[in-house]
C-alpha positions in Angstrom: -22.3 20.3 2.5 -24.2 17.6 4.5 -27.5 18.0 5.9 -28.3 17.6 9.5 -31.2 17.0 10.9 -32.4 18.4 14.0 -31.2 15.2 16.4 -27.7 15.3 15.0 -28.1 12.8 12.9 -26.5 13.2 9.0 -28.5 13.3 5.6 -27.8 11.2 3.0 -25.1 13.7 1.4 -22.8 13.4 4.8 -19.0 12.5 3.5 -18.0 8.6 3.0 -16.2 9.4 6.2 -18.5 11.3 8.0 -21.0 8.4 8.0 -18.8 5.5 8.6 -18.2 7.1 11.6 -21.2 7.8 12.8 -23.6 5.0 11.2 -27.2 5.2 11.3 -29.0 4.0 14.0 -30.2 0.7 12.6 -28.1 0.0 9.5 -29.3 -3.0 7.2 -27.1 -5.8 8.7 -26.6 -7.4 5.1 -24.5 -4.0 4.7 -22.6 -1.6 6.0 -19.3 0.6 4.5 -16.7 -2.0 6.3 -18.8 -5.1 4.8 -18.1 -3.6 1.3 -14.6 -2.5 1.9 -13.9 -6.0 3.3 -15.6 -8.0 0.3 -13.8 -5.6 -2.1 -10.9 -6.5 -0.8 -11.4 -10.2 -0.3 -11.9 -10.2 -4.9 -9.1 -8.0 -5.5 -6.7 -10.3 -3.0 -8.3 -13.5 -5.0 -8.6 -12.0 -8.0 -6.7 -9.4 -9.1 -7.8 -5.6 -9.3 -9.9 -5.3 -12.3 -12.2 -8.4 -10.9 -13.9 -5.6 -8.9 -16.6 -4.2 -10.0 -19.9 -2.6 -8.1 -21.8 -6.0 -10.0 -19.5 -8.3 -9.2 -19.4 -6.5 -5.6 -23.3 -6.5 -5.3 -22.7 -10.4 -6.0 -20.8 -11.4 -3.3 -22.7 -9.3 -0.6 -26.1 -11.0 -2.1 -27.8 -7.5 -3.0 -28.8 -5.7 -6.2 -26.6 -3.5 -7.6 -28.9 -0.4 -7.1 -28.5 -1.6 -2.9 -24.8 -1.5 -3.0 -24.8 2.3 -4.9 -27.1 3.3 -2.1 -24.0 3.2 0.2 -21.2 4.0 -2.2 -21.4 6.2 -5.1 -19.3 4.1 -7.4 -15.8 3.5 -7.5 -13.9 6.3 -6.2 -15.7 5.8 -3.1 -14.9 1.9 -3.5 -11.2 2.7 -4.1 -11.3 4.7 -0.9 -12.7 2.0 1.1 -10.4 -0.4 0.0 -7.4 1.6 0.9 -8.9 2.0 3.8 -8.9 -1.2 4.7 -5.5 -2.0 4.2 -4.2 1.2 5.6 -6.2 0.0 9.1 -3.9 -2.8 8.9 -0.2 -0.9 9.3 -0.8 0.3 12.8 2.7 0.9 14.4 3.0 -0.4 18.0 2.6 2.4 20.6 6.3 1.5 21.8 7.3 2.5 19.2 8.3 6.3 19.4 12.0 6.9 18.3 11.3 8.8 14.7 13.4 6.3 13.0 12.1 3.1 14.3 8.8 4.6 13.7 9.5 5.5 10.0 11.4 2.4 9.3 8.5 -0.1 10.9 6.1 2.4 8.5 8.5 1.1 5.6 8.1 -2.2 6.4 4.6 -2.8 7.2 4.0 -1.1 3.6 6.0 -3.7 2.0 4.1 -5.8 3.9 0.6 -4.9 3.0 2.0 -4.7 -0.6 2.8 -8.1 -0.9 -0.4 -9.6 0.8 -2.4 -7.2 -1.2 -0.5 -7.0 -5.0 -3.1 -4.7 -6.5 -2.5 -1.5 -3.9 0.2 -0.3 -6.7 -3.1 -0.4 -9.1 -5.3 2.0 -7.1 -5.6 5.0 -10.0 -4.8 7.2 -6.9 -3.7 5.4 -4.2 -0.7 7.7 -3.0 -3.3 10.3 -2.8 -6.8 9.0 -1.5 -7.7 10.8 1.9 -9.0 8.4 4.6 -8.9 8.4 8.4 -6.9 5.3 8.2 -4.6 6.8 5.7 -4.3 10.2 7.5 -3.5 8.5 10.9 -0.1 6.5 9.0 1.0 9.9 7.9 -0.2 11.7 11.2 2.2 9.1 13.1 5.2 9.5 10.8 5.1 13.5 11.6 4.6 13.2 15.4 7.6 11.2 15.8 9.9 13.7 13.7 8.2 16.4 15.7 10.6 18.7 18.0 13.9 17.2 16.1 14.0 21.1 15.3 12.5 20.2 11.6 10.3 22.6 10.1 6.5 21.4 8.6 8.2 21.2 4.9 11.2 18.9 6.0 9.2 16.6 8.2 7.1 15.9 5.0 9.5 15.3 2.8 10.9 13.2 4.9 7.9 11.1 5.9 6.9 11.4 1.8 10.8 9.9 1.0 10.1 6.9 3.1 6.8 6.3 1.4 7.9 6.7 -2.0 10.8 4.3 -1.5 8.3 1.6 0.5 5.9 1.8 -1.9 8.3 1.8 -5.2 10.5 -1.2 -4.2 7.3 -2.9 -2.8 6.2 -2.7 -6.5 8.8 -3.6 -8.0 8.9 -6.4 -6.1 5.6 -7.5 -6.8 5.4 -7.1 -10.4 8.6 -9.3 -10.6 6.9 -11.7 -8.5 3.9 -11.7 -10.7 6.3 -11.7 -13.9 8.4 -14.6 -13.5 5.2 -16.9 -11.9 3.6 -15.9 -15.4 6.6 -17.3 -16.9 6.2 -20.7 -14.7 9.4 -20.2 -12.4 8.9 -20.5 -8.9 12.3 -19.6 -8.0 14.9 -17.5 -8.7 17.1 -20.5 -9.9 14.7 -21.5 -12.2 14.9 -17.6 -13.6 18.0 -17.3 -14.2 17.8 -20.5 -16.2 15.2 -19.3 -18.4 16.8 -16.0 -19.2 20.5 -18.1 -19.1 20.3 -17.5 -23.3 20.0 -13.6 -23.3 22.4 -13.0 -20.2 25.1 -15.3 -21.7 25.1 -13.8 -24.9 24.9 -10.0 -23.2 28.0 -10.6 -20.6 29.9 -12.0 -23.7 29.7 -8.7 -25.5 31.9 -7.5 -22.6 30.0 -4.1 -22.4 28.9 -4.7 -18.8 31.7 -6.0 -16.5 30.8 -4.4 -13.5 27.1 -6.7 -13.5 28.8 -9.6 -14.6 31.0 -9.7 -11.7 27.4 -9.1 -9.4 26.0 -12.1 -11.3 29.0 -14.2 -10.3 29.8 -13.5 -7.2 26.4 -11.7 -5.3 25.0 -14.5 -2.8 21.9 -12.2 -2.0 20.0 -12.5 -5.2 17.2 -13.7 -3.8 16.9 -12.2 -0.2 14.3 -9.7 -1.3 13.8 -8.8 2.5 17.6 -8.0 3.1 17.5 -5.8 -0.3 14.6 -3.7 1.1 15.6 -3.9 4.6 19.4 -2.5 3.1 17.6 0.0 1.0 15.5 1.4 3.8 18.0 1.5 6.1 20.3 3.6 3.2 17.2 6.1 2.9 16.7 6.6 6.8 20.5 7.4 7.0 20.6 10.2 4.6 17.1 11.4 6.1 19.2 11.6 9.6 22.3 13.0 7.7 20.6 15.5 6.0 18.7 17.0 8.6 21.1 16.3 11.7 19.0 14.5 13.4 
């Protein structure tokens, strides 16, 4: 439990939460909990994932390690500052209020944040890290199936289907995009060409048809928007069919 002193003010055990929200009253400029979350950030976007570290962090705010643990207690606090972060950054519009243009513009500012950010699917608990920012997606999702006549259970599963979809073909995407530019093709062209040898010789066993004709005749290969877009579409639909609403 966090101490408070006598003029309201927190003790140094107060939540991560608790005192980002209410700061002290003359905080080191050199630091604060959004400075860290935003540096953090800025190495994993550069860098990858595994590049941060609470050295590496102290680095790049130009403080000693030991000053950088005085704010965050390692890196479950880091983790949850970094999601924060990128969770502040999927706000849906206040226009927008129907329940499935509010789900489907959740859907796609998650595929959005995925791809600017690639190491989100690498947070060790990222589906399940409780932040304000975090709390206030989901909070939005649930007001706008509110009074379709859903109970608490389906409204969840509903939001929680959306989110595992977003977040799963988000990935995906990703780690193909990271895949093939390991392999040196910028395209999907250039792909296909490189995996020409193993896909000839599999379509000429004459095992798999069906995918053959897709590989011969599909002309959205490489729209990855229009295959999300499609898939999300396909999930909101049975959402609405299966609930009636």
């Amino acid at each position: 439990m966090a101490d408070r002193k006598k003029d309201g003010r927190t003790g140094p055990d107060a939540s991560l939460w608790q005192r980002l929200e209410q700061p002290a009253a003359a905080p080191r400029a050199s630091l604060s909990l959004e400075r860290i979350g935003a540096v953090a950030v800025g190495i994993a976007d550069a860098e990858g994932f595994a590049a941060v570290t609470m050295r590496r962090l102290a680095t790049e705010l130009g403080v000693a390690p030991m000053a950088a643990y005085r704010h965050v207690s390692g890196k479950d606090d880091l983790w949850a500052l970094m999601a924060e972060r990128v969770a502040a950054e999927m706000r849906i519009p206040d226009e927008v209020t129907e329940w499935r243009e509010v789900l489907r513009t959740f859907g796609l500012l998650t595929r959005d944040a995925m791809l600017r950010h690639p190491w989100v699917g690498q947070l060790p608990t990222q589906l399940f890290v409780l932040t304000p920012g975090r709390l206030a997606v989901a909070e939005r999702q649930l007001a706008a199936l509110d009074g379709l006549g859903l109970d608490e259970d389906a409204m969840m599963v509903a939001f929680r289907t959306v989110s595992a979809f977003a977040h799963g073909a988000a990935q995906s995407e990703v780690a193909l995009r990271e895949w093939t530019e390991s392999a040196g093709w910028s395209s999907g062209d250039e792909t296909r060409l490189g995996l020409a040898p193993q896909m000839m010789y599999l379509m000429e066993t004459g095992r798999y048809p069906t995918y053959k004709r897709y590989g011969l005749r599909a002309t959205r290969k490489d729209d990855a928007t229009w295959a999300f877009e499609t898939g999300l579409d396909c999930v909101l639909d049975g959402i609405a069919a299966r609930f009636g609403i």
